[in-house]
N, C-alpha and C positions, 0 to 999 in steps of 0.2 A: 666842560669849558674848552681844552681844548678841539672835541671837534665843532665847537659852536665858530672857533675861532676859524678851524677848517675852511667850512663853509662858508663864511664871511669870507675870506680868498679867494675861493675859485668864485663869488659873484663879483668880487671885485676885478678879477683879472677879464671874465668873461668880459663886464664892462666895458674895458678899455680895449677887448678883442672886437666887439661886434658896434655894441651900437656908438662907440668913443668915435670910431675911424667916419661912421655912418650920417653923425650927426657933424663931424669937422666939413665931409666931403658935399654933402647937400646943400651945404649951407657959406661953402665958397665957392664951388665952382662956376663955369661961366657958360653960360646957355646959349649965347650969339650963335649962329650959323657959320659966321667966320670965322671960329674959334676951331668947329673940326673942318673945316676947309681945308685950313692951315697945317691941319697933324698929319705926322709921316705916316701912312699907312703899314707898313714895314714894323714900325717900334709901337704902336694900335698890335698889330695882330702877337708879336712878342707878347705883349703884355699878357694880352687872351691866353696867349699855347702857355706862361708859366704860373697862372692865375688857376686854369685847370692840371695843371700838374700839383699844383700846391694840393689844391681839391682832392684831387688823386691821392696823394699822398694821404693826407688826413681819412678818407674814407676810409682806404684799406686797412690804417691803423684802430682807427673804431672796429671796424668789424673784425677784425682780430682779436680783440682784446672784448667787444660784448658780445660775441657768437664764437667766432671759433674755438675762444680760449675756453668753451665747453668739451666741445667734442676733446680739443686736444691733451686735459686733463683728466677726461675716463680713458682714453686710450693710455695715458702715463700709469695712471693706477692698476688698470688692469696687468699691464706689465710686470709692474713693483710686486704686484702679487705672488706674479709667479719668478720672478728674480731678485725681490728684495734680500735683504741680508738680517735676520732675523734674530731680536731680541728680548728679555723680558724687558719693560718697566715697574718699575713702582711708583705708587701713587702718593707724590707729597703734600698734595693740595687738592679740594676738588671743593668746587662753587658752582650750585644749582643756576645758569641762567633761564628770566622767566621771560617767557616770549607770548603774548596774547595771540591765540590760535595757534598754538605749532601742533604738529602731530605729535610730535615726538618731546621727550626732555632733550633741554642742552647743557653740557656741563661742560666747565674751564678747568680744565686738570692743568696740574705745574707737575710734570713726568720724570724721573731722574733711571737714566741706565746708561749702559759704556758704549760710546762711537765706536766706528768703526776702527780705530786704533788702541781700545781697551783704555779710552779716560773717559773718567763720568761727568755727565753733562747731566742740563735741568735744562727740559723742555716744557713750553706753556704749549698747549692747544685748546681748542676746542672741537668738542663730538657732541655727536647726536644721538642720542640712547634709544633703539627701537624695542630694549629690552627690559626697562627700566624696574622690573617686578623682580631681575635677578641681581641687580645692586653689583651692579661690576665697577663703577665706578666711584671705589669707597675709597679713604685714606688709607693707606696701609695694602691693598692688595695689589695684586701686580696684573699687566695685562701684556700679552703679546705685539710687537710693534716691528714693522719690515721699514729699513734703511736701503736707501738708491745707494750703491756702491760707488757708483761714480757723481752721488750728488752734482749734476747736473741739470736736473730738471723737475720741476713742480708737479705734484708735491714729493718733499725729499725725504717724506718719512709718514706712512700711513697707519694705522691700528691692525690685527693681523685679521680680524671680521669685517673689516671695511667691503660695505657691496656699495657698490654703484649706477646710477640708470640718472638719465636726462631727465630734466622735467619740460615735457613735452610742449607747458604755458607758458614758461619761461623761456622757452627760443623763440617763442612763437611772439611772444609780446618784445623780445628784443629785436631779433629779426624785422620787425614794424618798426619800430624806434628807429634802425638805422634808414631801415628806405626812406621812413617820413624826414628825415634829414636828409639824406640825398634829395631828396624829391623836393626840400625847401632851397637847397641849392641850387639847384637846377631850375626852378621856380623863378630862383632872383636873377641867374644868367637869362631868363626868358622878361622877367618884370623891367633889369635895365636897357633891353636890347630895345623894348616896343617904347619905352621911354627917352633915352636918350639918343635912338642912332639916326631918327630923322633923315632915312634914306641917306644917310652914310657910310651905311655898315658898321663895323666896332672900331671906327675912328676916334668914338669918344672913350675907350676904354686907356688909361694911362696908371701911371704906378702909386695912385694915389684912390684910386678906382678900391668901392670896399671889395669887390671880387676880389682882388688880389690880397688889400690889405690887411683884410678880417682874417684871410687862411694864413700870411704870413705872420699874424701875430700869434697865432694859434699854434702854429709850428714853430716860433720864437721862444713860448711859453713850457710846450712840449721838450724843447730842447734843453734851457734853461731849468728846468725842472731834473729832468735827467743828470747833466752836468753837475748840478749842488746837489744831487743824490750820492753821485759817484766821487764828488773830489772831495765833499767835506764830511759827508756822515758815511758811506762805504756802501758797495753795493751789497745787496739781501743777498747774490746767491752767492758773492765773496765770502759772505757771512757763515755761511751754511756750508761752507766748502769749511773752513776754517773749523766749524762746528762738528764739522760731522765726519772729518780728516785731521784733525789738528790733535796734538800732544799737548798736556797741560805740562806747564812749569811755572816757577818767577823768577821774575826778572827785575834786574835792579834798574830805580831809576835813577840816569844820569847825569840828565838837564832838564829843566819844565821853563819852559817861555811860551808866551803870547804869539799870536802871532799875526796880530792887528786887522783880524777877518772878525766879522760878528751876522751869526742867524738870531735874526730873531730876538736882537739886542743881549744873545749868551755869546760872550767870547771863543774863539777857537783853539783849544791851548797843544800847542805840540810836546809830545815825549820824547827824549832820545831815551833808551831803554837795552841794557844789556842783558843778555843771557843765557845762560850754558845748553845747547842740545843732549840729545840723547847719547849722541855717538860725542860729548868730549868737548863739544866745538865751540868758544866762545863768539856771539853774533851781538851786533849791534844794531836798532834797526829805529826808524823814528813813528809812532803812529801820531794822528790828528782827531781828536775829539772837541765834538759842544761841549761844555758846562757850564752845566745851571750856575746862576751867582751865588745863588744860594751854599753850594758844593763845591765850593773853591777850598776851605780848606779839609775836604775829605782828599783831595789830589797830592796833599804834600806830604805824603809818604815815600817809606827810601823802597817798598819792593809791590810789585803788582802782579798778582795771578793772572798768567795770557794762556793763549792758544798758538800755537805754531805749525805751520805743514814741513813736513818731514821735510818735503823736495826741493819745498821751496822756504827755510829759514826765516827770510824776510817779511814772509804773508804773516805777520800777527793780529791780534786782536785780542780785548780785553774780556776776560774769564765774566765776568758782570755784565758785557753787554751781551756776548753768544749766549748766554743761560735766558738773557729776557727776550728775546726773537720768540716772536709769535706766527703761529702756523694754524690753518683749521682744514678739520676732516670730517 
């Protein structure tokens, strides 16, 4: 359900990115001769140079994120390998996924062993079994697993047999993906040029032009997305710092109020939350969670199990959300 809901999003938003601006612009603008007579050539060619910067922009991040972020997560792993910090797990959970045509079995383990600061945590992942005849991923047995010490960088925690290699179709069919998009971008800078310049040159390019508008909604979207990643739900590798460096204790709660923000028509409710460190020290700190309506009264409790960093006191987070962060290897 909810990734049905997912996807219903990003077609709704693409919507109003691509063809919203596309269908407004075509269908008011004004085609007279005297209309780019009139345009400052000067604030025409502005538009152009940050129309293709927006472009710019948005490419480089595509191909970062469907190409590069290949390469640059076997070179991660291969590292962890040889400088992870190395622990047993055990295995609390494990659920056969079936995948029509895989090579291999997938399974969803729920992992429990001690961070790197000796508190135990419960990791979900998922692995890919090329071994599947020796049953290593059974309830109850344990498997070797390397920790990034400086959790810093994806992925922050691998199985200690993890091999890795590219798939060769798979850059290959992404790699395409992106050019064929550059190359329809490029397409449409050529499609309104022989269209609209009328021996003008890009006199008729202005800020309402979709060249401009479609990328800046795009980078609106990108940005906005980030931002209520970061301010209401926490970012993933705050999370995993927390996780994978934090001390467990509880902490009493203080205050609980509202605090008149709502995702996704769930309330945002803030904590003020006290709690003793290791070294003695009483800290106060406020965190910001969604909840479900449903789970309003699981919240009125007087103590919560969190995570804390040693260094830094005030980085907390809730022992329930770190333990469901999910990761795959």
């Amino acid at each position: 359900m909810r990734k049905g809901f997912s996807l219903f999003g990003i077609v709704y938003m693409l919507f109003f990115a691509i063809p919203f601006p596309m269908l407004i612009y075509y269908n008011t603008k004004d085609d007279s001769m005297s209309n780019l007579i009139g345009e400052n050539p000067w604030y025409s060619l502005a538009m152009l140079v940050l129309s293709i910067l927006f472009w710019a922009v948005l490419l480089v991040g595509y191909y970062r994120k469907w190409v590069f972020r290949n390469f640059s997560l076997k070179r991660n792993i291969e590292k962890l390998k040889t400088t992870g910090e190395p622990r047993e797990a055990k295995i609390l959970e494990s659920s056969k996924i079936f995948k029509t045509g895989a090579a291999y079995d997938t399974y969803e383990l729920t992992l429990q062993f001690n961070n790197l600061v000796g508190s135990t945590i419960m990791q979900k992942a998922v692995v890919n079994d090329a071994k599947s005849y020796e049953r290593r991923y059974e309830v109850g047995k344990t498997v070797g697993i390397l920790l990034d010490k400086e959790v810093n960088k994806v992925p922050y925690f691998i199985f200690a047999t993890t091999e890795v290699s590219l798939n060769k179709t798979i850059i290959l069919l992404t790699n395409l993906s992106w050019l064929t998009f550059a190359a329809i971008v490029a397409g449409y800078y050529f499609y309104s040029y022989n269209l609209e310049s009328r021996g003008m040159g890009w006199r008729f390019m202005s800020i309402g032009h979709p060249l401009l508008t479609c990328a800046f909604m795009l980078l609106l979207y990108r940005a906005f997305g980030t931002f209520i990643l970061r301010k209401f739900i926490g970012k993933p590798d705050q999370l995993f710092l927390i996780k994978f460096k934090g001390t467990q204790t509880t902490a009493r709660l203080v205050k609980l109020s509202q605090t008149g923000t709502y995702i996704n028509a769930q309330p945002m409710i803030d904590f003020e939350l006290e709690f003793t460190d290791q070294f003695n020290q009483k800290h106060r700190t406020n965190i910001r969670k969604i909840v479900d309506l449903l789970d309003m009264d699981s919240i009125r409790q007087e103590y919560f199990s969190i995570f804390y960093l040693k260094e830094n006191p005030q980085k907390i987070a809730f022992a329930k959300d770190v333990n469901e962060i999910k990761g795959e290897f």
